[in-house]
N, C-alpha and C positions, 0 to 999 in steps of 0.2 A: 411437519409444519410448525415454526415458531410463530408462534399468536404474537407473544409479546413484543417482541422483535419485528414484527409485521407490523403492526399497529403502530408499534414507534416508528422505522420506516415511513410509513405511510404519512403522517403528521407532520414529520420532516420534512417532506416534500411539499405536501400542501400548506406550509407554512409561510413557504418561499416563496411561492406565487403571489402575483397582484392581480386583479381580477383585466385589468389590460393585457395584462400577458397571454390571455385566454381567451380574449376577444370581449369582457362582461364588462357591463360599465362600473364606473368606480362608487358613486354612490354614496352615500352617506359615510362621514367617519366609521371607521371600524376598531371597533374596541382591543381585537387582537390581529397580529399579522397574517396574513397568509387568505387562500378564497378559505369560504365556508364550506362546511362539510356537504350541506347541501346542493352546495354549486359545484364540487366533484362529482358529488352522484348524479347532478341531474347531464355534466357531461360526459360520465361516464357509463348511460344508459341501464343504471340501476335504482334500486330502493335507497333513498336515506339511511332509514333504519339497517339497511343493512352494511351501507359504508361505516354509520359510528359504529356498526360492532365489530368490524376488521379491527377499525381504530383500536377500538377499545378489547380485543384480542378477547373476545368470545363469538365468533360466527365460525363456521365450520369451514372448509378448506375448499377457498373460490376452483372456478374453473378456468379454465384456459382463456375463454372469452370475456369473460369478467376481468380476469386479470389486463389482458390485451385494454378493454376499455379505460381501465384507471391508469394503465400507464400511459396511455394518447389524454389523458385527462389532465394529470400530473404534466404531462410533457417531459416525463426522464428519456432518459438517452439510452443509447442501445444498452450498453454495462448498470446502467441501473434497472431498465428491465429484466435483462438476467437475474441483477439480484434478488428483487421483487420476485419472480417465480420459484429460484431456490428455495426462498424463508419459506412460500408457500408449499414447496412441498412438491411443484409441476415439473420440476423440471431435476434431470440427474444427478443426485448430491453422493460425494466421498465421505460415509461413515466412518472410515478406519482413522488410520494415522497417516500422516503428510511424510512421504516417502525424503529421506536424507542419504538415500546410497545414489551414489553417481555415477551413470555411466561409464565403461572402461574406457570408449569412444572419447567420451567425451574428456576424461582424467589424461589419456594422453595428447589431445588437443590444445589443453593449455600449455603443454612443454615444447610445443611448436609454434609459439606466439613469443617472439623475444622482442618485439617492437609494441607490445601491445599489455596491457597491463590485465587479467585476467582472473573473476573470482566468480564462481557458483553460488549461488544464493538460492537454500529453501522458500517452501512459501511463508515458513514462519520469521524469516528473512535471517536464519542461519546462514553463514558464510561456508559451508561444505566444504569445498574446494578452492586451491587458489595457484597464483603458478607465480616465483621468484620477482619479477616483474612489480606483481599489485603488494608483496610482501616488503618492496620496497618501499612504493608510493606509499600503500596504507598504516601495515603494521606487520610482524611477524607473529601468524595465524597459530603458528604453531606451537607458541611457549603460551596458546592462552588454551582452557578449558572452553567446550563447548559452549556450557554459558556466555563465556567472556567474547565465544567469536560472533553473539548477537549483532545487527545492527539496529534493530526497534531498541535494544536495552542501551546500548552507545549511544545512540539520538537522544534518548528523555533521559536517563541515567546517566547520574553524575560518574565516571570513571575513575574504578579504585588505584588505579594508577596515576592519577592524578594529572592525565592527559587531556586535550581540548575534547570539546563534547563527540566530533567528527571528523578527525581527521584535518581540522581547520578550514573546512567546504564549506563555501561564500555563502551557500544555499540549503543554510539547517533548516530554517524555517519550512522552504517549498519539501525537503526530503522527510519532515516530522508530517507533514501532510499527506503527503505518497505514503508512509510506514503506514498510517492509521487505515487509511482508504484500503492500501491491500490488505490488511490484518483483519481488517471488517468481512471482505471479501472470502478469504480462508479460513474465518469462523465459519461463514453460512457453509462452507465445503464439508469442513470437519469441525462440527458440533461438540462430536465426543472425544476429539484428542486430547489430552490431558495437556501437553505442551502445549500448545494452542491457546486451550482455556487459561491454561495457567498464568501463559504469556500476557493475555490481556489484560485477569487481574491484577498483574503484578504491576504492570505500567498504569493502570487504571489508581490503584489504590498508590503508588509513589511518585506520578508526576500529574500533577493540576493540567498542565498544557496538552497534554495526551487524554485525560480524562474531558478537557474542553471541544477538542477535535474530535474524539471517539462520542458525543454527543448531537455531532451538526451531521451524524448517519450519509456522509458524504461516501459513494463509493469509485468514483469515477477520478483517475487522476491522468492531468497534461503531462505532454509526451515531456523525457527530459532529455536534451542535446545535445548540451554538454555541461562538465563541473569542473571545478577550481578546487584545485588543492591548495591550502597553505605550507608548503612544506619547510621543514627543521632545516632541512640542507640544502636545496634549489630554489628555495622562497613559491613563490605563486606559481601552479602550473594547470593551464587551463585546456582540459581535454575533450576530446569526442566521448558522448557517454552513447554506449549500444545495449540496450537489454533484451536478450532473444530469449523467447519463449523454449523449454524443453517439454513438451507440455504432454510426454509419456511417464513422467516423475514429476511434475505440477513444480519445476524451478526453474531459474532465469541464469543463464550465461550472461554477466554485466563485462564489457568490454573497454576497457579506458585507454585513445588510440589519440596519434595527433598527426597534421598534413607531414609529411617529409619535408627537413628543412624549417623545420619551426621551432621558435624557442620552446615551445613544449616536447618535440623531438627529440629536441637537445638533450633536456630535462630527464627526460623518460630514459635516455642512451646512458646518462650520468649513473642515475638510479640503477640502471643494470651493470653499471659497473661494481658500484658498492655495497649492489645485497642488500639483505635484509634487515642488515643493521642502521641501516638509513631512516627504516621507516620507525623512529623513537621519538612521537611526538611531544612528547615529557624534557625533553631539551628547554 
């Protein structure tokens, strides 16, 4: 159980709330945003005293139905219930480290995608794998160090190559908010992985925007459908985004595909002609 982390959780939530949202009337100004503490508890069919001390990360580790109560309380959503129970401790968390070996399945799968742009992503949003295709579009994975093949550290982090922040993707903004939502997600997993931990202080102490986002305890992110490349040599190309769950190694097969016959088709066809030297967004 993380107390601390609960408590904040929790506050987050009930901060967000307006007392209409819950059915309570609005009532006199309120000094601070969100319901009161006691109007959580009294609809979450417990003690006060013992909701401020979740909050306040000294009560002892709720139970199943307590919990169940504050989350119909809160009104979060399936994915933040989950995470709510993880912090608590109810529900089955990954101690170790966040597995980066790949599939063989799956490593020869991406060399069978030649219309489809193809890269494996850890949960701590390592790029693991990739296939010729996305080495065009994005970058050539290979001349970088593992560090360098982050994408949470390319998103907030300035690139030492002196590259755009992304890839030139219309939608840093929506994807710095996906990084942080999953990165929050894969702490409560692996608490103790050193990467992981480490990940977060790093982006926490070097980028304000990450440390601002990693604060609003969001864990839930909208689906995404598709992205827009800026690209060096084909200019803008706007694809199908698919991210399938591998969810016996806790990473994501991200797919970047477009209709047949479209100028992203086109684009994608160009790109596999010219390799990975394409993708040089430092141009």
């Amino acid at each position: 159980m993380d107390k601390l982390e609960l408590g904040a959780f929790l506050r987050s939530r009930r901060e967000r709330l307006r007392p209409e949202d819950v059915g309570l009337p609005t009532g006199p100004r309120r000094r601070t945003p969100g319901l009161r503490r006691e109007e959580v508890a009294v609809l979450a069919h417990i003690s006060t005293e013992y909701y401020v001390r979740l909050e306040q990360g000294r009560a002892p580790r709720p139970s199943a139905e307590v919990l169940a109560g504050i989350a119909g309380a809160l009104r979060l959503t399936d994915a933040e219930s989950d995470h709510l129970h993880v912090l608590a401790g109810t529900a089955p968390s990954r101690t170790g480290l966040h597995r980066r070996d790949v599939r063989p399945s799956i490593l020869a799968l991406l060399g069978r995608l030649p219309q489809t742009a193809a890269i494996v992503v850890s949960a701590a949003f390592e790029v693991l794998a990739w296939n010729d295709l996305a080495a065009a579009l994005m970058e050539d994975f290979a001349r970088l160090a593992p560090d360098g093949r982050n994408l949470a550290r390319r998103a907030f982090l300035e690139p030492a190559d002196g590259g755009p922040p992304l890839y030139g993707l219309s939608d840093v903004a929506e994807f710095r908010h996906h990084v942080v939502m999953e990165l929050r997600s894969t702490l409560a997993r692996y608490p103790s992985d050193p990467a992981v931990t480490g990940l977060v202080t790093e982006l926490r102490d070097a980028s304000p925007d990450f440390a601002r986002l990693w604060d609003r305890h969001d864990v839930q992110a909208p689906p995404v459908l598709t992205k827009t490349f800026r690209h060096p040599v084909v200019g803008e190309v706007t694809v199908d985004c698919d991210a399938l769950a591998l969810t016996d190694r806790d990473q994501h097969l991200v797919l970047y595909s477009a209709p047949p016959d479209s100028p992203a088709a086109e684009a994608l066809a160009l790109l596999g002609v010219l390799g990975a030297e394409a993708g040089d967004y430092r141009r």
